[in-house]
mmCIF file of the N, C-alpha and C atoms, coordinates in Angstrom:
data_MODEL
# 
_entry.id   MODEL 
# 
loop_
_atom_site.group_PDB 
_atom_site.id 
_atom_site.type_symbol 
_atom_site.label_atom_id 
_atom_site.label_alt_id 
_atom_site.label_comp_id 
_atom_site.label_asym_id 
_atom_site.label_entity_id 
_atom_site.label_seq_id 
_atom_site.pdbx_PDB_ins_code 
_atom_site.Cartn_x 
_atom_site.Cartn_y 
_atom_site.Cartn_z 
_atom_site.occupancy 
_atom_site.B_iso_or_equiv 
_atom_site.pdbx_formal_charge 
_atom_site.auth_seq_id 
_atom_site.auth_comp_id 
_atom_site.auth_asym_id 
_atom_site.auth_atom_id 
_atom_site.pdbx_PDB_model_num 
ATOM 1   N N  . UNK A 1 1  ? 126.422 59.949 99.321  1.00 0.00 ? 1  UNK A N  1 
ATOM 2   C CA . UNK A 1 1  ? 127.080 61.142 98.897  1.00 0.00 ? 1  UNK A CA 1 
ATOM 3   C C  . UNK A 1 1  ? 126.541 62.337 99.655  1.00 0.00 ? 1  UNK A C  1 
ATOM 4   N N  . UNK A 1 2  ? 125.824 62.083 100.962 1.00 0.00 ? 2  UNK A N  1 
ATOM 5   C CA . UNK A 1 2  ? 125.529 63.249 102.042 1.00 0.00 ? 2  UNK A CA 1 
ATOM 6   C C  . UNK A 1 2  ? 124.763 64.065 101.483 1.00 0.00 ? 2  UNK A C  1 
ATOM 7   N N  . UNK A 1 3  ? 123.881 63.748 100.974 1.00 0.00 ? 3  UNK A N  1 
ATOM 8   C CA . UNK A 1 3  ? 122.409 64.930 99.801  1.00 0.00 ? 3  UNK A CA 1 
ATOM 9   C C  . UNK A 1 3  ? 123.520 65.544 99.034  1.00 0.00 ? 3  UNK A C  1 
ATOM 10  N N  . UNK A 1 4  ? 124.177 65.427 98.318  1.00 0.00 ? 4  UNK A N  1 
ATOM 11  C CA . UNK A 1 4  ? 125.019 66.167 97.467  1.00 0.00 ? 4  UNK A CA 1 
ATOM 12  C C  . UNK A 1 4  ? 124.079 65.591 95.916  1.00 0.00 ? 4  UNK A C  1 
ATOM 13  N N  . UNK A 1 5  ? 123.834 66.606 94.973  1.00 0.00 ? 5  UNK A N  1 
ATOM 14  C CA . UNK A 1 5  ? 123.020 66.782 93.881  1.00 0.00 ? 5  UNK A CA 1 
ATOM 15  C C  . UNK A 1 5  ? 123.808 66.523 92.538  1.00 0.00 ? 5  UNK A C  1 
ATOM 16  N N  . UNK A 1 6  ? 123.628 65.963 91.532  1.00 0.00 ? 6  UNK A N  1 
ATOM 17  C CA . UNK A 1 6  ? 124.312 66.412 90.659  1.00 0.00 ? 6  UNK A CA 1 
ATOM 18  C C  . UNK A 1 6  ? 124.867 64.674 89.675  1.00 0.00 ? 6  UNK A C  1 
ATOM 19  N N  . UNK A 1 7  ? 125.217 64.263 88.805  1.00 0.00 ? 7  UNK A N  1 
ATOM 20  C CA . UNK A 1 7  ? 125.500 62.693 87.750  1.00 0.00 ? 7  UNK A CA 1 
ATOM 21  C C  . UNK A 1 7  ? 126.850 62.776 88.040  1.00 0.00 ? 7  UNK A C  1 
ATOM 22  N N  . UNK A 1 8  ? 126.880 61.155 87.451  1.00 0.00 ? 8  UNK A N  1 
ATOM 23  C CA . UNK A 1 8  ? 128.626 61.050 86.850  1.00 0.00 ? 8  UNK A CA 1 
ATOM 24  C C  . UNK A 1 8  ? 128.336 59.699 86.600  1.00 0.00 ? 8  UNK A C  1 
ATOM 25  N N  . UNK A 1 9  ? 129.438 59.573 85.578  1.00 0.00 ? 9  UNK A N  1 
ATOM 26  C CA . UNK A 1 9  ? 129.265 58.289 84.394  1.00 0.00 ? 9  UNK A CA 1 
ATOM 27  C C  . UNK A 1 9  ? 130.889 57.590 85.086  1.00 0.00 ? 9  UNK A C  1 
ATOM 28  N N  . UNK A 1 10 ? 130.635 56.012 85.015  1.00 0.00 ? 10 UNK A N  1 
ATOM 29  C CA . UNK A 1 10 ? 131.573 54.980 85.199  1.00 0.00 ? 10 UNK A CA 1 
ATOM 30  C C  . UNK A 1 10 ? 131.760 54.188 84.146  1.00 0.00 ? 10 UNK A C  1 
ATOM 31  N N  . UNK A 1 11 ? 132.699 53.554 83.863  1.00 0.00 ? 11 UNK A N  1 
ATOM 32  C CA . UNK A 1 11 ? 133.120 52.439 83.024  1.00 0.00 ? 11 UNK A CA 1 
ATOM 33  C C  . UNK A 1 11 ? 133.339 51.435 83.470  1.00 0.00 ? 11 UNK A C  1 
ATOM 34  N N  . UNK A 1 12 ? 132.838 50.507 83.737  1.00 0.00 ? 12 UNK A N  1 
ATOM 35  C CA . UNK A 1 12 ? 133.054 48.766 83.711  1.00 0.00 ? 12 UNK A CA 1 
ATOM 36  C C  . UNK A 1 12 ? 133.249 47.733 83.076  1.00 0.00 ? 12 UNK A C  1 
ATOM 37  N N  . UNK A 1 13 ? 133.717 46.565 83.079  1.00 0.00 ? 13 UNK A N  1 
ATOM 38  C CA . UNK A 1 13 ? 133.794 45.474 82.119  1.00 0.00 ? 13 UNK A CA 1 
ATOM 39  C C  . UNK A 1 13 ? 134.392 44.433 83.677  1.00 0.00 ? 13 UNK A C  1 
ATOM 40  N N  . UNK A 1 14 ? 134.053 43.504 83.061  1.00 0.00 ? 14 UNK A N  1 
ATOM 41  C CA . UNK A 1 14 ? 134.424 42.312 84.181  1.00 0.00 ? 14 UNK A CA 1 
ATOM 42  C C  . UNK A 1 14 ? 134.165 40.667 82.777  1.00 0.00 ? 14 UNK A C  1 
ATOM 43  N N  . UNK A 1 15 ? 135.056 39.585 83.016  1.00 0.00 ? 15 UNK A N  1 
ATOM 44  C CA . UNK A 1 15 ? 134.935 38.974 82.432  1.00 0.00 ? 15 UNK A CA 1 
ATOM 45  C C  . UNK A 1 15 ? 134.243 37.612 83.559  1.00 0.00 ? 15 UNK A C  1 
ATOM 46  N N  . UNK A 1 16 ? 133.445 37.023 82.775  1.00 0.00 ? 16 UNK A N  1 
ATOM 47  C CA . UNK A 1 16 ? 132.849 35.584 84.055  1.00 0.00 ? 16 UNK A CA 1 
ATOM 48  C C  . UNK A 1 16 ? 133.274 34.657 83.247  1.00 0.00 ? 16 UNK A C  1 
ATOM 49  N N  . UNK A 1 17 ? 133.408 33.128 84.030  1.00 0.00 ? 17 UNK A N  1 
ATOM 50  C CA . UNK A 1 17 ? 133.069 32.211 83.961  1.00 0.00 ? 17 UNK A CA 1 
ATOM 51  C C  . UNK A 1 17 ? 132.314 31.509 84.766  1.00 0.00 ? 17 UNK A C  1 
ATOM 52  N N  . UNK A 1 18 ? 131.212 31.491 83.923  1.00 0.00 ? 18 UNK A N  1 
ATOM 53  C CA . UNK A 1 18 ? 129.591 30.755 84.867  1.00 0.00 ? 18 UNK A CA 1 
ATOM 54  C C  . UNK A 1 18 ? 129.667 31.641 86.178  1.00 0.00 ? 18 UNK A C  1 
ATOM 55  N N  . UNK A 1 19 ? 129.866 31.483 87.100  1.00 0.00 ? 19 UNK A N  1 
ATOM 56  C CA . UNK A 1 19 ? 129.209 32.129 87.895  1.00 0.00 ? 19 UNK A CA 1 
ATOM 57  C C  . UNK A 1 19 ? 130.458 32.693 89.062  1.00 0.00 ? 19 UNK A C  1 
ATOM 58  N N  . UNK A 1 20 ? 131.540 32.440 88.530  1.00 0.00 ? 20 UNK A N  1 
ATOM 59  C CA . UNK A 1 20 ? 133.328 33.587 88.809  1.00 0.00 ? 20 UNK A CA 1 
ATOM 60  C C  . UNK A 1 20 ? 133.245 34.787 87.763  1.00 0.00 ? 20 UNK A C  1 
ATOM 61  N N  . UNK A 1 21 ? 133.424 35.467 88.697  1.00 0.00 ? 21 UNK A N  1 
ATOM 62  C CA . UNK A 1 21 ? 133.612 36.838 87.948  1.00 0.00 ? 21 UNK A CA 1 
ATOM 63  C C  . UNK A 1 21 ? 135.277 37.148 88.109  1.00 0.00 ? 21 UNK A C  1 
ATOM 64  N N  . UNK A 1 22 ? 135.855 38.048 87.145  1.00 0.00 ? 22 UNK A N  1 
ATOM 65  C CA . UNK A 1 22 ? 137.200 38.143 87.596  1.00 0.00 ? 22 UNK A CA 1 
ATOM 66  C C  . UNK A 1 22 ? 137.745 39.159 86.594  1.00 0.00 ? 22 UNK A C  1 
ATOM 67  N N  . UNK A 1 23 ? 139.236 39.679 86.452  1.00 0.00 ? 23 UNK A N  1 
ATOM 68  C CA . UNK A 1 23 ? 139.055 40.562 85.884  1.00 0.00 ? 23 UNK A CA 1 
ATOM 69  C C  . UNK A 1 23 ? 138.271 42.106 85.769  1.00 0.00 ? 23 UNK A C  1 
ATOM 70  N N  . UNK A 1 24 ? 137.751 42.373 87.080  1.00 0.00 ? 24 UNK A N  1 
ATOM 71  C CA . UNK A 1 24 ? 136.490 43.611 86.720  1.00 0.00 ? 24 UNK A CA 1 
ATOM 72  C C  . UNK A 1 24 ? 137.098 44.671 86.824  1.00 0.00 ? 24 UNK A C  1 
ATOM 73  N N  . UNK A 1 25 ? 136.753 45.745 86.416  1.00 0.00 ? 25 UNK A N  1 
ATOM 74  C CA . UNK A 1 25 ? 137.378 46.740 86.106  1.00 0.00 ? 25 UNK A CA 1 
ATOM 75  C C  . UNK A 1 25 ? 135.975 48.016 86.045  1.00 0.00 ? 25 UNK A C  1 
ATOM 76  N N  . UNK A 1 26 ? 136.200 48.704 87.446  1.00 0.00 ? 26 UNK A N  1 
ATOM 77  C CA . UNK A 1 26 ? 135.022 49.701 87.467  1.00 0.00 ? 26 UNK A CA 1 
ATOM 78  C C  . UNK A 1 26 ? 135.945 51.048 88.175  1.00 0.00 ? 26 UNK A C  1 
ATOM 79  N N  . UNK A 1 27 ? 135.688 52.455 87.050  1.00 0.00 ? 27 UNK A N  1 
ATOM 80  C CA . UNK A 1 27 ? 136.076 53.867 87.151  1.00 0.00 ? 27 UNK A CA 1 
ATOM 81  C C  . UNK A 1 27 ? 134.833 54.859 86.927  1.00 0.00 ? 27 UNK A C  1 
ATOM 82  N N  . UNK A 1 28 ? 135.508 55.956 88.081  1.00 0.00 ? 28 UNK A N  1 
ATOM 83  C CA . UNK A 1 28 ? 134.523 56.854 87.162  1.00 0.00 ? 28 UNK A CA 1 
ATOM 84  C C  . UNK A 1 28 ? 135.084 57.830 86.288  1.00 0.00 ? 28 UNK A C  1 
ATOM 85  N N  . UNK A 1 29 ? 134.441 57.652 85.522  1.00 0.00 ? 29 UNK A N  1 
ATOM 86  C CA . UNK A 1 29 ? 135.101 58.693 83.961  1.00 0.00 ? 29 UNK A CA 1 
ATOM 87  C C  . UNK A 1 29 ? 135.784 59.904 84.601  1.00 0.00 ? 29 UNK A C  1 
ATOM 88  N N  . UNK A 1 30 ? 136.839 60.294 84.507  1.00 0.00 ? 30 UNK A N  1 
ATOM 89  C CA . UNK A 1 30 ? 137.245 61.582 84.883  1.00 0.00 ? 30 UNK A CA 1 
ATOM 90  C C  . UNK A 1 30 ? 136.677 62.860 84.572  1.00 0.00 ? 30 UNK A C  1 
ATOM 91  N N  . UNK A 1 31 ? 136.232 63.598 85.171  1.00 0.00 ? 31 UNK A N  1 
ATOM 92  C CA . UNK A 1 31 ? 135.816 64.802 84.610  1.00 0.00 ? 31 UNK A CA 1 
ATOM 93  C C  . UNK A 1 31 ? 134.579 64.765 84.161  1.00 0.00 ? 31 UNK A C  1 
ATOM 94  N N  . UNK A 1 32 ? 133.587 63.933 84.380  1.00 0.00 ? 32 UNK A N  1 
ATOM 95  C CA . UNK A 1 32 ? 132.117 63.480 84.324  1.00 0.00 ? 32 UNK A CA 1 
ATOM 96  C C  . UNK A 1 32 ? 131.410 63.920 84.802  1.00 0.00 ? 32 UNK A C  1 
ATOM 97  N N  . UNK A 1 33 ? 131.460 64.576 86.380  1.00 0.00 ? 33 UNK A N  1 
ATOM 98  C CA . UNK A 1 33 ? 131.097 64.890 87.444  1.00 0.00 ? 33 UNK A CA 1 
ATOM 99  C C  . UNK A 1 33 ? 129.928 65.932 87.252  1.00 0.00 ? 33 UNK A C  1 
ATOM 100 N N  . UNK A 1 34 ? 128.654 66.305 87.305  1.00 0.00 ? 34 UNK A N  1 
ATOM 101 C CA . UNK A 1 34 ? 128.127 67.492 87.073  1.00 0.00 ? 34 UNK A CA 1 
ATOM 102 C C  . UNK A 1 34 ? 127.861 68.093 88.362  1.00 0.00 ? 34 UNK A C  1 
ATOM 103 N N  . UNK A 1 35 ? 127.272 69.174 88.636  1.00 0.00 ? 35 UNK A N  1 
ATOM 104 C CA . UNK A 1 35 ? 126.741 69.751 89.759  1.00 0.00 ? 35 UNK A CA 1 
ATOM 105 C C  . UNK A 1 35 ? 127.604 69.947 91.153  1.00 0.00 ? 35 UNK A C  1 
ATOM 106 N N  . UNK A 1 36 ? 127.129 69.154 92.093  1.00 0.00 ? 36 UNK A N  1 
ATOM 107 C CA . UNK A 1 36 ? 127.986 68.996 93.543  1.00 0.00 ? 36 UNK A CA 1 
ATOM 108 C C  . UNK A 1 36 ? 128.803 67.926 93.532  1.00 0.00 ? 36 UNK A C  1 
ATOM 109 N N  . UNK A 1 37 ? 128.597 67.324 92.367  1.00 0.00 ? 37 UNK A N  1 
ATOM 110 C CA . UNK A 1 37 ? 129.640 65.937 92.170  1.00 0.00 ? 37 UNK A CA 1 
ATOM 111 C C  . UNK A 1 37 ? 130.482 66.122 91.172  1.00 0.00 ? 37 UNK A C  1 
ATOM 112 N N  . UNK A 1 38 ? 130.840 67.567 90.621  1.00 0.00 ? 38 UNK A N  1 
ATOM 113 C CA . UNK A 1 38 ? 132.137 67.679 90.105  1.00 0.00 ? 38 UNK A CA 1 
ATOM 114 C C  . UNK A 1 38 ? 133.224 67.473 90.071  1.00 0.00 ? 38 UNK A C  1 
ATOM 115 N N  . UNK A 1 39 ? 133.802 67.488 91.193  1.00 0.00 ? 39 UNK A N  1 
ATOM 116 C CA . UNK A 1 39 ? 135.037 66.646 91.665  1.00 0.00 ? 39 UNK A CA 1 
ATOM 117 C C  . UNK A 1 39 ? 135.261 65.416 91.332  1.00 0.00 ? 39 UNK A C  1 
ATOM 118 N N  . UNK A 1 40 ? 134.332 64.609 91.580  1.00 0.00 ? 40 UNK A N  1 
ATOM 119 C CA . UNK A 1 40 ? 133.816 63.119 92.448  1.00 0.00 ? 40 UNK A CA 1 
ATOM 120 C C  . UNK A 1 40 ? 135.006 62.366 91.591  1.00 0.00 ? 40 UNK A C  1 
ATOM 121 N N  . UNK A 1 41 ? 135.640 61.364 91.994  1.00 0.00 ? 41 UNK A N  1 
ATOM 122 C CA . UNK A 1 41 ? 136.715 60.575 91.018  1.00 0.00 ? 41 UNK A CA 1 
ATOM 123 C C  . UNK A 1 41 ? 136.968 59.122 92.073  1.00 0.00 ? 41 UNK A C  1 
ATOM 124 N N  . UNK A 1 42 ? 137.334 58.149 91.484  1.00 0.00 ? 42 UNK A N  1 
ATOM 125 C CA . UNK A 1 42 ? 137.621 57.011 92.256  1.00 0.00 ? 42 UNK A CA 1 
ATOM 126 C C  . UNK A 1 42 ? 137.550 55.927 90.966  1.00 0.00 ? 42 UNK A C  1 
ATOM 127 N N  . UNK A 1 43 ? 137.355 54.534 91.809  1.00 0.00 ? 43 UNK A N  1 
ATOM 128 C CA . UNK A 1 43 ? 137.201 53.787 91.243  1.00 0.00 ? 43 UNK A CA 1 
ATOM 129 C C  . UNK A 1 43 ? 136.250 52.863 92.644  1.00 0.00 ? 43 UNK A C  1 
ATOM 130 N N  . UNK A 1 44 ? 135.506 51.761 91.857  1.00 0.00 ? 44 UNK A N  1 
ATOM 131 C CA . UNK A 1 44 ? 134.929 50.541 92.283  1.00 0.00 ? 44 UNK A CA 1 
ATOM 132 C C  . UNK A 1 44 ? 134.432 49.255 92.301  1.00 0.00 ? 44 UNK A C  1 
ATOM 133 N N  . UNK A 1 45 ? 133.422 48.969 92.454  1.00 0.00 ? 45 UNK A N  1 
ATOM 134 C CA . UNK A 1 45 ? 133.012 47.307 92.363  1.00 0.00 ? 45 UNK A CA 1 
ATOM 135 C C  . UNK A 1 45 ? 131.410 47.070 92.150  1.00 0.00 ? 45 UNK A C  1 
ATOM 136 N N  . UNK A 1 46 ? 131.244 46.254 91.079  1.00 0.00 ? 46 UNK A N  1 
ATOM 137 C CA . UNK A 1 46 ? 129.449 45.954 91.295  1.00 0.00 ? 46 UNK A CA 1 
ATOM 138 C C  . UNK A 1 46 ? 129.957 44.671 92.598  1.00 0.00 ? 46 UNK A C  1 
ATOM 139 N N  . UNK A 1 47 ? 128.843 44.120 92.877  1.00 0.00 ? 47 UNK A N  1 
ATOM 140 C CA . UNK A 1 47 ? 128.315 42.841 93.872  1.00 0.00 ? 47 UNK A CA 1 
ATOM 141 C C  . UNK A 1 47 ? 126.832 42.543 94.032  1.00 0.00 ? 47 UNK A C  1 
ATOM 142 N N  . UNK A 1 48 ? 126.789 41.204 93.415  1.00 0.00 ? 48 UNK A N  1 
ATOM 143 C CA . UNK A 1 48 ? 126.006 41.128 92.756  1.00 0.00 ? 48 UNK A CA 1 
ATOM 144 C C  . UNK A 1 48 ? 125.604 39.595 94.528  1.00 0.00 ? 48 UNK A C  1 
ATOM 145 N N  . UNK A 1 49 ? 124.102 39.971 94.817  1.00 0.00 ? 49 UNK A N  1 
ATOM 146 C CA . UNK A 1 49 ? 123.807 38.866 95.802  1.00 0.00 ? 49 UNK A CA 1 
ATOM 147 C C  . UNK A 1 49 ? 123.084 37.911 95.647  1.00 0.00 ? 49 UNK A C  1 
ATOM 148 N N  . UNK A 1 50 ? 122.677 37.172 96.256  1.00 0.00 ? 50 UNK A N  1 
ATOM 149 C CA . UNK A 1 50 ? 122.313 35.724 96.118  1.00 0.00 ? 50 UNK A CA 1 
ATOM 150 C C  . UNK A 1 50 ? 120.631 35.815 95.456  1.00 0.00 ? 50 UNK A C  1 
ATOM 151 N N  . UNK A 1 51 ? 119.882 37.054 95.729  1.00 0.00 ? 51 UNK A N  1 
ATOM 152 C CA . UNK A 1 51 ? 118.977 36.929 95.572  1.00 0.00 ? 51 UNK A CA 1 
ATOM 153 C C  . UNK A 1 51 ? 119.231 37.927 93.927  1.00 0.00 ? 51 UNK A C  1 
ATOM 154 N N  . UNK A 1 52 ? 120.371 38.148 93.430  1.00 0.00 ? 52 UNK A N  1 
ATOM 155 C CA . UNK A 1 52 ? 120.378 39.126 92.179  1.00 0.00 ? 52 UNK A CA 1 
ATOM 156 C C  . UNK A 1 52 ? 120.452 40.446 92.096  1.00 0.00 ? 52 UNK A C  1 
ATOM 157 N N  . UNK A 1 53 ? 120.488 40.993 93.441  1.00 0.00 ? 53 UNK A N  1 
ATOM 158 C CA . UNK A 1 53 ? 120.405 42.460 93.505  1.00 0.00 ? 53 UNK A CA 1 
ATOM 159 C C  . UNK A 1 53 ? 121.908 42.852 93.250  1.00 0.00 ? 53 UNK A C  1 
ATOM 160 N N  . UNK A 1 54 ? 122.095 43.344 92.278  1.00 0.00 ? 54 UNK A N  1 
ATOM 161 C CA . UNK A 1 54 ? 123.221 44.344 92.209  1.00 0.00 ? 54 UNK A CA 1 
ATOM 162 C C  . UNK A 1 54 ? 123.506 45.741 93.016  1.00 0.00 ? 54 UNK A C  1 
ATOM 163 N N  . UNK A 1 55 ? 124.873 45.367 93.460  1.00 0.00 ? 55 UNK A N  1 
ATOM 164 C CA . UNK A 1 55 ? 125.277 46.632 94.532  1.00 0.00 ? 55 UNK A CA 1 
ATOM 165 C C  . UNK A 1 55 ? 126.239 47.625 93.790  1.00 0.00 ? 55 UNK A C  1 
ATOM 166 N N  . UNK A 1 56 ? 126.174 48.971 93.815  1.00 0.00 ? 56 UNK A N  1 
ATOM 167 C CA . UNK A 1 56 ? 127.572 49.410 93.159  1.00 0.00 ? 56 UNK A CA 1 
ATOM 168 C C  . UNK A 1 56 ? 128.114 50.414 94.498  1.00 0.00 ? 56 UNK A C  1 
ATOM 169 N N  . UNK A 1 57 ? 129.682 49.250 94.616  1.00 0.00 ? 57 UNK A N  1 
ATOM 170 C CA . UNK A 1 57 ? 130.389 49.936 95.353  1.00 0.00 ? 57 UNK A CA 1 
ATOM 171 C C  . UNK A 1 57 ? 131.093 51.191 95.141  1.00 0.00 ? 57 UNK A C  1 
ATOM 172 N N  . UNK A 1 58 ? 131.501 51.987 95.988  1.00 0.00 ? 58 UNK A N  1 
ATOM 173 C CA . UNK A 1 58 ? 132.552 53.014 94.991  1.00 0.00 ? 58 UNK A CA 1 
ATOM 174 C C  . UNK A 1 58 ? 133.234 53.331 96.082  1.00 0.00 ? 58 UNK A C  1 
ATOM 175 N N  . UNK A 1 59 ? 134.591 53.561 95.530  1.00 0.00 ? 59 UNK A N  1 
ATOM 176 C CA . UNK A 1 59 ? 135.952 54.545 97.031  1.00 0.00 ? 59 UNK A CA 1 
ATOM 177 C C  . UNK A 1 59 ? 135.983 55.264 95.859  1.00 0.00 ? 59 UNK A C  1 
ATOM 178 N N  . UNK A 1 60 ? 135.946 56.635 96.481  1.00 0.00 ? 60 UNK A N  1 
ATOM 179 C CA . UNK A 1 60 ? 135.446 57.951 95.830  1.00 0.00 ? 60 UNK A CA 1 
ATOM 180 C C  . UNK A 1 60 ? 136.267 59.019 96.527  1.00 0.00 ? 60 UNK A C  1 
ATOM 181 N N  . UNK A 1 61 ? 136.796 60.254 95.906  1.00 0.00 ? 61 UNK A N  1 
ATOM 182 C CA . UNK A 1 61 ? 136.859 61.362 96.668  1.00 0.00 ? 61 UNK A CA 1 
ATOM 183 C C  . UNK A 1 61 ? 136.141 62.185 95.820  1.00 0.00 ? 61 UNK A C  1 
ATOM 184 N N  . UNK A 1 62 ? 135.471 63.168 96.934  1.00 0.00 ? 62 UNK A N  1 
ATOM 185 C CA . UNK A 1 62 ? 134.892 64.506 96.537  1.00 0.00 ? 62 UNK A CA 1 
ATOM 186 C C  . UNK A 1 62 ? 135.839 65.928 97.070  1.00 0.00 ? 62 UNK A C  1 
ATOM 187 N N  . UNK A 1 63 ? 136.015 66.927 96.318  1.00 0.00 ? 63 UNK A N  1 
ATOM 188 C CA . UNK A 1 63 ? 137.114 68.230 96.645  1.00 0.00 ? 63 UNK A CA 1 
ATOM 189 C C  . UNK A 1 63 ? 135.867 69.079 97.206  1.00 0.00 ? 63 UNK A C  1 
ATOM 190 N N  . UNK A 1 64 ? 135.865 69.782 98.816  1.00 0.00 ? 64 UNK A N  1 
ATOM 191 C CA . UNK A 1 64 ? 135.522 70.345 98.956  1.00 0.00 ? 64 UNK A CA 1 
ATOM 192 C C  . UNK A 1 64 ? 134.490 70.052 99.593  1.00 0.00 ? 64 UNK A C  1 
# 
């Protein structure tokens, strides 16, 4: 986010079976945005790797 300062809250849910994930469903709350990330809105993806590390993707726009 280019040193840009500032939270924002997402919502997720994804349903598995054993080790398929499917169904996922990741936003960021509208209007969540504090600071330099006021704008910020999109939606995205966790990804989760072999060794367990969770990634959180996001396609995002920021205004301005």
């Amino acid at each position: 986010m280019s040193g840009r300062r500032g939270t924002f809250n997402v919502v997720h849910a994804a349903s598995t079976h054993g080790t398929d994930r499917f169904d996922e469903h990741l936003v960021i709350v509208p209007d969540s945005g504090t600071g330099d990330l006021a704008s910020i809105a999109g939606t995205g993806r966790v990804v989760v790797e072999e060794d367990g590390t969770h990634r959180l993707l996001l396609d995002y726009t920021l205004d301005g």
